[in-house]
C-alpha positions in Angstrom: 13.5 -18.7 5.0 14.6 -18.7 1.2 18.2 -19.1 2.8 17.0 -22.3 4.5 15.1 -23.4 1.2 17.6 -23.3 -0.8 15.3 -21.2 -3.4 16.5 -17.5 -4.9 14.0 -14.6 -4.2 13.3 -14.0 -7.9 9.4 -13.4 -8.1 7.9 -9.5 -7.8 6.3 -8.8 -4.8 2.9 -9.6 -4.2 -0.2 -6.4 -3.0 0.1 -8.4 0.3 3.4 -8.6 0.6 3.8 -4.9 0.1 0.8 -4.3 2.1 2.6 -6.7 4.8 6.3 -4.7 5.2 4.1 -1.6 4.9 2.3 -2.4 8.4 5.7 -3.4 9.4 7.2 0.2 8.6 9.8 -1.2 6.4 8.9 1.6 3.2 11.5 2.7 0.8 12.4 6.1 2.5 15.5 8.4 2.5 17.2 10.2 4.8 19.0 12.3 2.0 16.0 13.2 0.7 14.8 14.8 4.4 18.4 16.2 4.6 18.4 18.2 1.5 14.9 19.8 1.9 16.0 20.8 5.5 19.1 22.5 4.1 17.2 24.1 1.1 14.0 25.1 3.0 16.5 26.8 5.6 18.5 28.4 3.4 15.4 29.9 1.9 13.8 31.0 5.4 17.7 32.2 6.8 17.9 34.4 3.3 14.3 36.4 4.4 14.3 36.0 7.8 18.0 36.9 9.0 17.4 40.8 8.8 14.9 40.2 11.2 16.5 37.8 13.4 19.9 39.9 13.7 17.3 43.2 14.3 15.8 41.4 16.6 19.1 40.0 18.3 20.6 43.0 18.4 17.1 44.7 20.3 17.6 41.7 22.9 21.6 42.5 24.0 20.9 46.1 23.8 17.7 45.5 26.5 19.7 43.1 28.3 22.8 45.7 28.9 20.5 48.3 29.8 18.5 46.4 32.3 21.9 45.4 34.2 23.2 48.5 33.7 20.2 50.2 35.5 18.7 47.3 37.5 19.8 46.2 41.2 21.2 42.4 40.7 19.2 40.5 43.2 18.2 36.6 43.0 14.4 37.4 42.0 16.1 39.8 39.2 18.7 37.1 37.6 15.1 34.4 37.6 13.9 37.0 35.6 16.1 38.4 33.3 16.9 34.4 33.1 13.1 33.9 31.7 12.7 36.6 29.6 16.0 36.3 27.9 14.6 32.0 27.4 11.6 33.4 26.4 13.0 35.4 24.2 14.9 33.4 22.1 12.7 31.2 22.0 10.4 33.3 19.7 13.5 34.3 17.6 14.2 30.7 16.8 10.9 29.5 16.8 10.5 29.8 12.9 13.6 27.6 12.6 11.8 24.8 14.3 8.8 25.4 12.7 10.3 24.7 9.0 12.7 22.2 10.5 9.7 19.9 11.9 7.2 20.4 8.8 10.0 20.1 6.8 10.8 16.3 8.5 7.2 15.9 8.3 6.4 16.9 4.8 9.5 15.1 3.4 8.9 11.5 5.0 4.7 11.9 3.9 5.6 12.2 0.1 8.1 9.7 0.3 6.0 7.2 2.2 2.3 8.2 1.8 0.3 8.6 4.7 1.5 5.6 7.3 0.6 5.0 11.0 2.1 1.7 12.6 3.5 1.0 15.6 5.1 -2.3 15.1 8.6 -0.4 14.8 8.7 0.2 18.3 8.0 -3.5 19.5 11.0 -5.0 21.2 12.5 -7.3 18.7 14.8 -9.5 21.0 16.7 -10.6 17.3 18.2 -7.6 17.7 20.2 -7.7 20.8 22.1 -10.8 19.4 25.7 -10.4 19.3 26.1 -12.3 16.4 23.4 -10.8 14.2 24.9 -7.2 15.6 28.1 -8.1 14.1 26.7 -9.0 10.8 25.2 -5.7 10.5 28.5 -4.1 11.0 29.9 -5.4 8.1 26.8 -5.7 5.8 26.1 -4.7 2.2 23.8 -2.1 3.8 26.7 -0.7 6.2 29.0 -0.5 3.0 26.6 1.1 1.1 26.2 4.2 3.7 29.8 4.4 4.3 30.3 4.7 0.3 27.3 7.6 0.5 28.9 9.1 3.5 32.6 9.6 1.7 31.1 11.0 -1.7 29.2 13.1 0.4 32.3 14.6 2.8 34.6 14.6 -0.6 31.6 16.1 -2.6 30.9 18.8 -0.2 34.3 19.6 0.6 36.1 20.0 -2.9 32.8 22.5 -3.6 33.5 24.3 -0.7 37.4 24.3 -1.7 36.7 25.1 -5.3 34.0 28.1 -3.6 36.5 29.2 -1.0 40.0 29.4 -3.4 37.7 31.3 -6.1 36.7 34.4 -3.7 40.6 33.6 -2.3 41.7 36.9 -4.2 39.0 39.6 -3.4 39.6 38.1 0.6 43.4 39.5 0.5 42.4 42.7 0.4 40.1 42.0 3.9 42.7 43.7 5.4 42.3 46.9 4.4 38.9 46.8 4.7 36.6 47.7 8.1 34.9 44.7 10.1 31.4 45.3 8.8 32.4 44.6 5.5 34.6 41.7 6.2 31.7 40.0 8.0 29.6 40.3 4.8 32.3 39.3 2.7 32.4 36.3 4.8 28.3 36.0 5.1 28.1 36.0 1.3 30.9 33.4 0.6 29.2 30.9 3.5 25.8 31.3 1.4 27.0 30.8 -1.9 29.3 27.9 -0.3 25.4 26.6 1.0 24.0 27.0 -2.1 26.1 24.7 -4.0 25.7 22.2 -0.9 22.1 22.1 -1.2 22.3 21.4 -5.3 24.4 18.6 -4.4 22.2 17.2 -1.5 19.5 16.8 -3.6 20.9 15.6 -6.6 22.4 12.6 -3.3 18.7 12.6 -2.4 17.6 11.6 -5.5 20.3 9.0 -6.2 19.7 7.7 -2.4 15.6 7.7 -2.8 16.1 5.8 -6.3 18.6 3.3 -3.9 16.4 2.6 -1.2 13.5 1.8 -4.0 15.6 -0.9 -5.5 16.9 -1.6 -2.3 13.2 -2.3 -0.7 12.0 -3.9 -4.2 14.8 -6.9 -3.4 14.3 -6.6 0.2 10.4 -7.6 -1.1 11.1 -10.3 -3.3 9.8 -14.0 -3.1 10.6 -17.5 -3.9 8.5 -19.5 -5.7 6.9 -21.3 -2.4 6.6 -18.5 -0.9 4.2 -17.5 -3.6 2.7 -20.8 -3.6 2.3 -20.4 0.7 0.9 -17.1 0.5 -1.8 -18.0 -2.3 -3.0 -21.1 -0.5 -3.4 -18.9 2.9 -4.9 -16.2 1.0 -7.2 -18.6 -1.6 -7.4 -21.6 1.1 -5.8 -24.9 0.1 -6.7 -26.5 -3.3 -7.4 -30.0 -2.1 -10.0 -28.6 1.0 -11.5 -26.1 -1.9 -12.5 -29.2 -3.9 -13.6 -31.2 -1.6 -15.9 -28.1 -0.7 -17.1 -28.3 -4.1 -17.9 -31.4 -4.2 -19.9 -31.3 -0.9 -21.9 -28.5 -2.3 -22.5 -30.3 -6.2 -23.9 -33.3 -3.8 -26.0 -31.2 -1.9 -27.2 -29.5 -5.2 -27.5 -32.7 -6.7 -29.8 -33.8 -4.0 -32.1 -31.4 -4.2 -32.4 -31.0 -7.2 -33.8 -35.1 -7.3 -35.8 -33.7 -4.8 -38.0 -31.2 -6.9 -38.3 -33.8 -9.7 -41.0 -36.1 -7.9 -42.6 -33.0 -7.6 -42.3 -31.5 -11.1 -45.2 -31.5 -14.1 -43.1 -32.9 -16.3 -39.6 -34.0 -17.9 -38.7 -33.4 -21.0 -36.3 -35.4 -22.7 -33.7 -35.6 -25.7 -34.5 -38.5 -25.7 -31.8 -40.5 -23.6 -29.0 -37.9 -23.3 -30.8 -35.2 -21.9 -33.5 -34.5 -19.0 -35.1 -31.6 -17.8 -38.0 -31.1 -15.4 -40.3 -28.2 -15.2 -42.5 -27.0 -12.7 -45.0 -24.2 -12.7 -47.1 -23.4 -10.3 -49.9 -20.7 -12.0 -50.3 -18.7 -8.2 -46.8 -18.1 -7.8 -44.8 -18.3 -10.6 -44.9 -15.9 -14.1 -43.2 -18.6 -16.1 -42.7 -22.3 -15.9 -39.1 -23.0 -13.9 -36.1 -25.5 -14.8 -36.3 -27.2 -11.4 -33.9 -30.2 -12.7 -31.6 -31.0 -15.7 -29.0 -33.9 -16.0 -27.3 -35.4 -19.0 -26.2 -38.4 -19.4 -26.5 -41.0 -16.2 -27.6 -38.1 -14.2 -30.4 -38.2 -17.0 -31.1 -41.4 -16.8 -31.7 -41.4 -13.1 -34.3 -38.2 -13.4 -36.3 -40.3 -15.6 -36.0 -43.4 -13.6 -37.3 -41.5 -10.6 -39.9 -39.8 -12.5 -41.4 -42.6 -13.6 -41.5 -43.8 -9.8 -43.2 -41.0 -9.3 -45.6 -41.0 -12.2 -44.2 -37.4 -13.9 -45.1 -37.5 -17.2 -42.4 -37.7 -19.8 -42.5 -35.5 -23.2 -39.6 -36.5 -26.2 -38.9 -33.1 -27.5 -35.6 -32.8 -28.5 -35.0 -29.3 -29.3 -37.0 -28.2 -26.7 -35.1 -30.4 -24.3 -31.9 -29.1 -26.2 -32.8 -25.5 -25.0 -34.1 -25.7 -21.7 -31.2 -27.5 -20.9 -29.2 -24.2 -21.2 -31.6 -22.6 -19.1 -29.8 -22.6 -14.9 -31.8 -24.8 -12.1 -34.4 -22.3 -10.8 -35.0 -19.7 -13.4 -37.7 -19.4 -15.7 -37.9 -20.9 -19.1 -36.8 -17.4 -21.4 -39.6 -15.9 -23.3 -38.7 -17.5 -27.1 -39.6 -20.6 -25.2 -43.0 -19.5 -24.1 -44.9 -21.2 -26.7 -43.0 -24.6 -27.1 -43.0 -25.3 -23.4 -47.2 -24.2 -23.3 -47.5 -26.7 -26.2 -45.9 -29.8 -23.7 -47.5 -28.7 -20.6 -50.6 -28.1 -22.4 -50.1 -31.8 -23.6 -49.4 -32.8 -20.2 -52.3 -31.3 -18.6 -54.9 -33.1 -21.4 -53.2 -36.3 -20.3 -54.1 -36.0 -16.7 -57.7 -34.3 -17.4 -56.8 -30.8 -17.1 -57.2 -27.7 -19.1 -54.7 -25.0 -19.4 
Protein backbone atom coordinates (compact mmCIF):
# COMPACT_ATOMS: atom_id res chain seq x y z
CA UNK A 1 0.00 0.00 0.00
CA UNK A 2 2.99 2.58 0.67
CA UNK A 3 4.35 1.15 -2.72
CA UNK A 4 1.12 2.25 -4.41
CA UNK A 5 1.16 5.67 -2.43
CA UNK A 6 4.08 6.68 -3.32
CA UNK A 7 4.96 7.44 0.49
CA UNK A 8 8.26 5.88 2.41
CA UNK A 9 7.53 3.84 5.61
CA UNK A 10 9.41 6.20 7.92
CA UNK A 11 7.09 6.56 11.11
CA UNK A 12 7.75 3.93 14.30
CA UNK A 13 5.27 1.56 14.73
CA UNK A 14 2.20 2.19 16.51
CA UNK A 15 0.87 -0.33 20.06
CA UNK A 16 -1.74 -1.48 17.38
CA UNK A 17 0.18 -2.02 14.79
CA UNK A 18 2.42 -4.21 16.84
CA UNK A 19 -0.48 -5.60 18.61
CA UNK A 20 -1.88 -6.15 14.87
CA UNK A 21 1.34 -8.37 13.24
CA UNK A 22 1.46 -9.97 16.70
CA UNK A 23 -2.18 -11.62 16.16
CA UNK A 24 -0.89 -12.27 12.81
CA UNK A 25 2.16 -14.30 14.12
CA UNK A 26 4.63 -12.18 12.26
CA UNK A 27 7.10 -11.68 15.77
CA UNK A 28 10.73 -11.10 15.47
CA UNK A 29 11.94 -14.75 16.17
CA UNK A 30 15.13 -16.79 15.38
CA UNK A 31 15.75 -19.97 14.29
CA UNK A 32 19.52 -19.64 15.35
CA UNK A 33 18.63 -18.79 18.54
CA UNK A 34 16.38 -22.33 18.84
CA UNK A 35 19.38 -24.09 17.01
CA UNK A 36 22.08 -23.20 19.37
CA UNK A 37 20.15 -23.95 22.59
CA UNK A 38 19.35 -27.44 21.02
CA UNK A 39 22.99 -28.00 20.39
CA UNK A 40 24.14 -26.60 23.82
CA UNK A 41 21.34 -28.17 25.99
CA UNK A 42 22.29 -31.59 24.16
CA UNK A 43 25.65 -31.38 24.48
CA UNK A 44 25.10 -30.85 28.22
CA UNK A 45 22.55 -33.88 28.59
CA UNK A 46 24.87 -36.29 25.96
CA UNK A 47 28.01 -35.29 28.43
CA UNK A 48 25.91 -36.88 31.78
CA UNK A 49 23.70 -39.07 30.19
CA UNK A 50 25.96 -41.08 27.65
CA UNK A 51 27.40 -43.53 30.35
CA UNK A 52 24.04 -44.48 30.94
CA UNK A 53 22.82 -44.67 27.48
CA UNK A 54 25.86 -46.83 26.20
CA UNK A 55 25.29 -49.08 29.79
CA UNK A 56 22.13 -49.32 28.88
CA UNK A 57 22.77 -50.06 25.02
CA UNK A 58 25.11 -52.44 25.65
CA UNK A 59 22.41 -54.44 28.40
CA UNK A 60 19.85 -54.33 25.29
CA UNK A 61 22.35 -56.26 22.51
CA UNK A 62 23.58 -58.44 25.15
CA UNK A 63 19.62 -59.49 26.01
CA UNK A 64 18.88 -59.48 22.55
CA UNK A 65 21.75 -62.11 21.62
CA UNK A 66 20.83 -64.16 24.40
CA UNK A 67 17.23 -64.37 23.71
CA UNK A 68 17.99 -65.59 19.98
CA UNK A 69 20.58 -67.59 21.04
CA UNK A 70 18.22 -69.53 23.51
CA UNK A 71 14.78 -68.76 22.11
CA UNK A 72 12.86 -70.84 19.22
CA UNK A 73 12.41 -68.20 16.23
CA UNK A 74 8.78 -68.39 15.54
CA UNK A 75 6.41 -65.40 14.06
CA UNK A 76 4.75 -64.61 17.69
CA UNK A 77 8.65 -64.48 18.89
CA UNK A 78 10.07 -61.94 16.07
CA UNK A 79 6.42 -59.58 17.06
CA UNK A 80 7.89 -59.70 20.26
CA UNK A 81 11.39 -59.31 20.36
CA UNK A 82 10.23 -56.58 17.57
CA UNK A 83 8.14 -54.66 20.55
CA UNK A 84 10.34 -54.92 23.15
CA UNK A 85 13.49 -53.96 21.32
CA UNK A 86 10.83 -50.51 20.03
CA UNK A 87 10.01 -50.31 23.34
CA UNK A 88 13.14 -50.24 24.42
CA UNK A 89 14.74 -47.72 22.71
CA UNK A 90 12.28 -45.79 22.99
CA UNK A 91 12.97 -45.21 26.82
CA UNK A 92 16.80 -44.88 25.98
CA UNK A 93 16.04 -41.95 23.73
CA UNK A 94 13.33 -40.64 25.35
CA UNK A 95 15.34 -37.94 27.30
CA UNK A 96 16.67 -36.69 23.94
CA UNK A 97 13.22 -35.77 22.89
CA UNK A 98 12.39 -34.57 26.07
CA UNK A 99 15.14 -31.70 26.04
CA UNK A 100 14.83 -31.43 22.34
CA UNK A 101 10.92 -30.36 22.50
CA UNK A 102 11.25 -28.14 25.81
CA UNK A 103 14.20 -26.92 24.46
CA UNK A 104 12.05 -25.68 20.96
CA UNK A 105 9.54 -24.73 23.37
CA UNK A 106 11.45 -22.75 25.91
CA UNK A 107 13.45 -21.03 23.19
CA UNK A 108 10.56 -19.62 20.83
CA UNK A 109 8.49 -18.42 24.55
CA UNK A 110 11.40 -16.06 25.57
CA UNK A 111 11.89 -14.86 22.26
CA UNK A 112 8.27 -14.27 21.58
CA UNK A 113 6.44 -14.03 24.89
CA UNK A 114 3.50 -16.07 25.44
CA UNK A 115 1.54 -16.18 21.80
CA UNK A 116 -1.53 -18.27 20.65
CA UNK A 117 -2.83 -17.38 17.06
CA UNK A 118 -3.98 -19.27 14.52
CA UNK A 119 -4.13 -16.99 11.60
CA UNK A 120 -0.67 -18.56 10.37
CA UNK A 121 -2.35 -21.50 9.30
CA UNK A 122 -5.21 -19.84 7.14
CA UNK A 123 -4.78 -20.50 3.51
CA UNK A 124 -3.38 -17.41 2.08
CA UNK A 125 -4.18 -17.92 -1.81
CA UNK A 126 -1.20 -14.74 -2.35
CA UNK A 127 0.92 -17.37 -1.87
CA UNK A 128 0.51 -19.87 -4.53
CA UNK A 129 1.20 -17.07 -7.19
CA UNK A 130 3.92 -17.76 -9.45
CA UNK A 131 4.94 -14.49 -9.74
CA UNK A 132 5.04 -13.51 -5.99
CA UNK A 133 6.91 -17.17 -5.60
CA UNK A 134 9.51 -16.00 -7.80
CA UNK A 135 10.09 -12.81 -6.07
CA UNK A 136 10.71 -14.54 -2.93
CA UNK A 137 13.41 -16.50 -4.50
CA UNK A 138 15.48 -13.83 -5.18
CA UNK A 139 14.52 -11.46 -2.26
CA UNK A 140 16.58 -9.43 0.26
CA UNK A 141 15.24 -12.01 2.81
CA UNK A 142 16.45 -15.12 0.62
CA UNK A 143 19.99 -13.29 0.32
CA UNK A 144 20.19 -12.66 3.68
CA UNK A 145 19.79 -16.46 4.79
CA UNK A 146 21.99 -17.64 2.08
CA UNK A 147 24.78 -15.05 3.44
CA UNK A 148 23.90 -16.69 7.23
CA UNK A 149 24.01 -20.13 5.79
CA UNK A 150 27.72 -19.72 4.13
CA UNK A 151 29.30 -18.01 7.28
CA UNK A 152 27.76 -20.62 9.11
CA UNK A 153 29.14 -23.91 6.87
CA UNK A 154 32.71 -21.79 6.49
CA UNK A 155 32.43 -20.87 10.31
CA UNK A 156 31.85 -24.36 11.42
CA UNK A 157 34.01 -25.97 9.15
CA UNK A 158 37.46 -24.04 9.49
CA UNK A 159 36.72 -24.66 13.57
CA UNK A 160 36.37 -28.11 12.98
CA UNK A 161 39.61 -27.98 10.53
CA UNK A 162 41.57 -25.82 12.94
CA UNK A 163 40.15 -28.68 15.96
CA UNK A 164 40.83 -31.64 13.84
CA UNK A 165 44.69 -30.62 12.42
CA UNK A 166 45.48 -29.58 16.17
CA UNK A 167 44.84 -33.25 17.71
CA UNK A 168 46.38 -34.32 13.97
CA UNK A 169 49.77 -35.37 15.86
CA UNK A 170 48.62 -37.40 19.03
CA UNK A 171 46.04 -39.28 16.22
CA UNK A 172 49.37 -40.74 14.29
CA UNK A 173 50.16 -42.67 16.95
CA UNK A 174 46.28 -44.47 16.78
CA UNK A 175 47.95 -47.09 15.33
CA UNK A 176 49.72 -48.35 17.86
CA UNK A 177 47.16 -48.08 20.12
CA UNK A 178 44.05 -50.69 20.98
CA UNK A 179 40.41 -49.90 19.68
CA UNK A 180 39.03 -48.74 23.05
CA UNK A 181 41.27 -46.09 23.22
CA UNK A 182 41.10 -44.99 19.67
CA UNK A 183 37.26 -44.66 19.99
CA UNK A 184 37.79 -42.26 22.97
CA UNK A 185 40.43 -40.46 21.23
CA UNK A 186 37.95 -39.99 18.61
CA UNK A 187 34.83 -39.34 21.25
CA UNK A 188 36.83 -36.61 22.87
CA UNK A 189 37.97 -34.72 19.65
CA UNK A 190 34.04 -34.85 18.25
CA UNK A 191 33.05 -33.13 21.77
CA UNK A 192 35.53 -30.57 21.86
CA UNK A 193 34.91 -30.09 17.96
CA UNK A 194 30.90 -29.56 19.45
CA UNK A 195 31.92 -27.40 21.94
CA UNK A 196 33.40 -24.74 19.80
CA UNK A 197 30.25 -25.29 17.46
CA UNK A 198 27.93 -24.43 20.03
CA UNK A 199 30.06 -20.98 21.09
CA UNK A 200 29.72 -20.14 17.58
CA UNK A 201 25.93 -20.92 17.28
CA UNK A 202 25.15 -18.70 19.74
CA UNK A 203 27.23 -15.96 19.18
CA UNK A 204 25.03 -16.54 15.18
CA UNK A 205 21.98 -16.66 17.39
CA UNK A 206 22.52 -13.48 18.82
CA UNK A 207 23.60 -11.67 15.62
CA UNK A 208 20.49 -13.44 13.87
CA UNK A 209 17.83 -12.49 16.91
CA UNK A 210 19.41 -8.79 16.82
CA UNK A 211 18.53 -9.26 12.65
CA UNK A 212 15.20 -10.40 12.76
CA UNK A 213 14.45 -7.35 15.38
CA UNK A 214 15.56 -4.74 12.95
CA UNK A 215 14.26 -6.80 10.38
CA UNK A 216 10.53 -6.88 12.00
CA UNK A 217 11.00 -3.12 13.26
CA UNK A 218 11.07 -2.08 9.17
CA UNK A 219 8.80 -4.81 8.39
CA UNK A 220 6.41 -2.61 11.05
CA UNK A 221 7.02 0.71 9.84
CA UNK A 222 4.27 3.27 8.51
CA UNK A 223 3.71 6.07 6.25
CA UNK A 224 2.37 9.03 7.31
CA UNK A 225 -1.34 8.16 6.09
CA UNK A 226 -1.21 5.20 7.32
CA UNK A 227 -0.83 6.85 10.67
CA UNK A 228 -3.34 9.30 9.84
CA UNK A 229 -5.92 6.01 8.66
CA UNK A 230 -5.24 4.18 11.73
CA UNK A 231 -5.91 7.24 14.10
CA UNK A 232 -9.17 8.24 12.51
CA UNK A 233 -10.45 4.38 12.77
CA UNK A 234 -9.06 4.15 16.20
CA UNK A 235 -10.24 8.00 17.43
CA UNK A 236 -13.34 8.10 14.72
CA UNK A 237 -13.17 10.80 12.03
CA UNK A 238 -12.53 14.49 13.12
CA UNK A 239 -15.28 16.11 11.11
CA UNK A 240 -18.22 13.29 12.62
CA UNK A 241 -16.44 13.95 16.23
CA UNK A 242 -17.36 17.65 15.95
CA UNK A 243 -20.33 17.49 14.64
CA UNK A 244 -20.98 15.19 17.72
CA UNK A 245 -19.98 17.97 19.83
CA UNK A 246 -21.81 20.17 18.59
CA UNK A 247 -25.04 18.12 18.81
CA UNK A 248 -24.31 17.49 22.41
CA UNK A 249 -23.31 21.64 23.27
CA UNK A 250 -27.08 22.22 21.63
CA UNK A 251 -28.61 19.74 23.62
CA UNK A 252 -26.78 21.10 26.74
CA UNK A 253 -27.53 24.37 25.65
CA UNK A 254 -31.17 23.59 25.61
CA UNK A 255 -31.54 22.45 28.77
CA UNK A 256 -29.82 24.45 30.33
CA UNK A 257 -32.59 27.50 28.99
CA UNK A 258 -34.81 25.03 30.25
CA UNK A 259 -33.94 25.17 34.14
CA UNK A 260 -33.73 29.06 33.88
CA UNK A 261 -37.60 29.73 33.85
CA UNK A 262 -37.51 27.66 36.60
CA UNK A 263 -34.60 29.12 38.64
CA UNK A 264 -34.76 31.74 41.89
CA UNK A 265 -32.77 33.98 40.47
CA UNK A 266 -29.99 35.25 37.96
CA UNK A 267 -27.28 36.95 38.81
CA UNK A 268 -25.58 39.18 36.67
CA UNK A 269 -22.13 41.03 35.81
CA UNK A 270 -24.05 43.19 34.69
CA UNK A 271 -24.31 42.50 30.73
CA UNK A 272 -21.47 40.14 30.16
CA UNK A 273 -22.21 37.54 32.44
CA UNK A 274 -25.37 35.45 33.64
CA UNK A 275 -25.85 32.93 36.03
CA UNK A 276 -29.01 31.28 37.44
CA UNK A 277 -29.37 29.54 40.69
CA UNK A 278 -31.80 27.26 42.01
CA UNK A 279 -32.21 25.78 45.47
CA UNK A 280 -34.61 23.83 46.46
CA UNK A 281 -34.40 23.72 50.71
CA UNK A 282 -35.87 19.61 50.67
CA UNK A 283 -33.49 18.40 48.35
CA UNK A 284 -30.56 20.27 47.94
CA UNK A 285 -27.60 21.17 50.73
CA UNK A 286 -26.47 24.15 48.73
CA UNK A 287 -27.95 26.49 46.17
CA UNK A 288 -26.95 24.84 42.39
CA UNK A 289 -25.55 26.76 39.16
CA UNK A 290 -28.35 25.42 36.98
CA UNK A 291 -27.34 28.10 34.01
CA UNK A 292 -24.39 30.39 33.07
CA UNK A 293 -23.77 32.13 29.64
CA UNK A 294 -21.61 35.11 28.75
CA UNK A 295 -21.96 37.21 26.34
CA UNK A 296 -25.17 36.71 23.80
CA UNK A 297 -25.80 33.49 25.51
CA UNK A 298 -26.16 36.01 28.51
CA UNK A 299 -28.14 38.11 27.12
CA UNK A 300 -30.68 35.63 26.10
CA UNK A 301 -30.80 34.08 29.88
CA UNK A 302 -31.87 37.36 31.05
CA UNK A 303 -34.22 37.98 28.25
CA UNK A 304 -36.06 34.73 29.04
CA UNK A 305 -35.90 35.31 32.63
CA UNK A 306 -37.58 38.23 32.54
CA UNK A 307 -40.32 36.41 30.36
CA UNK A 308 -40.53 34.37 33.03
CA UNK A 309 -40.48 36.84 35.90
CA UNK A 310 -36.96 35.45 37.64
CA UNK A 311 -35.71 38.01 39.52
CA UNK A 312 -32.47 39.60 38.53
CA UNK A 313 -29.57 40.57 41.17
CA UNK A 314 -26.29 42.93 39.68
CA UNK A 315 -23.58 41.42 41.68
CA UNK A 316 -20.57 41.46 39.92
CA UNK A 317 -18.17 39.59 41.84
CA UNK A 318 -20.47 37.26 42.84
CA UNK A 319 -21.54 36.72 39.28
CA UNK A 320 -17.69 36.70 38.48
CA UNK A 321 -17.39 33.58 40.71
CA UNK A 322 -20.26 31.55 40.27
CA UNK A 323 -19.61 31.73 36.89
CA UNK A 324 -16.53 29.42 37.45
CA UNK A 325 -18.63 27.14 39.30
CA UNK A 326 -19.86 23.85 36.37
CA UNK A 327 -23.84 23.63 35.41
CA UNK A 328 -25.19 21.47 38.22
CA UNK A 329 -22.91 21.66 41.25
CA UNK A 330 -23.32 23.54 44.16
CA UNK A 331 -22.16 27.03 44.79
CA UNK A 332 -18.49 26.17 46.91
CA UNK A 333 -18.66 26.98 50.53
CA UNK A 334 -16.61 30.67 50.49
CA UNK A 335 -19.74 31.51 48.58
CA UNK A 336 -22.15 30.51 51.19
CA UNK A 337 -22.74 33.81 52.64
CA UNK A 338 -22.77 36.06 49.41
CA UNK A 339 -25.18 33.93 47.53
CA UNK A 340 -27.60 33.71 51.14
CA UNK A 341 -27.28 37.57 51.01
CA UNK A 342 -29.04 37.67 47.12
CA UNK A 343 -31.38 34.88 47.65
CA UNK A 344 -32.22 36.29 51.00
CA UNK A 345 -32.80 39.57 48.91
CA UNK A 346 -34.79 37.70 46.46
CA UNK A 347 -37.00 36.01 48.86
CA UNK A 348 -38.00 39.65 50.70
CA UNK A 349 -38.91 40.71 47.23
CA UNK A 350 -41.40 38.10 46.61
CA UNK A 351 -42.74 38.05 50.48
CA UNK A 352 -40.69 35.21 51.72
CA UNK A 353 -38.40 34.67 54.64
CA UNK A 354 -35.31 32.62 54.49
Amino acid sequence: MAEESGQERTESATAKRREDFREKGQVAQSKEVTTAALMCLSLILWLFYAPMFWSDTEDLVASILRTMGTAEVTPLFVIEMAWNLSLRTLLLLLPIFLISMLTGFFSSYLQVGPLFTTKPFVPDLSKFDPIKGMGRFVSKRSAVELVKSLAKVVLIGFVAYLTVRGEFEQALSLVDMEPVKTLSFLGKTLYLVMIKICFIMILLGFADFAYAKWEMEQKMKMTKQEQKEEYKNAEGDPAIKARIRALQQQMSRKRMMEAVPKADVIVTNPTHLSVALSYVRDKMDAPQVVAKGAGHMALRIRELAKKNRVPLVENKPVARALYQVEIGHPVPEELYTAVAEVLAYVYSLKGKRT
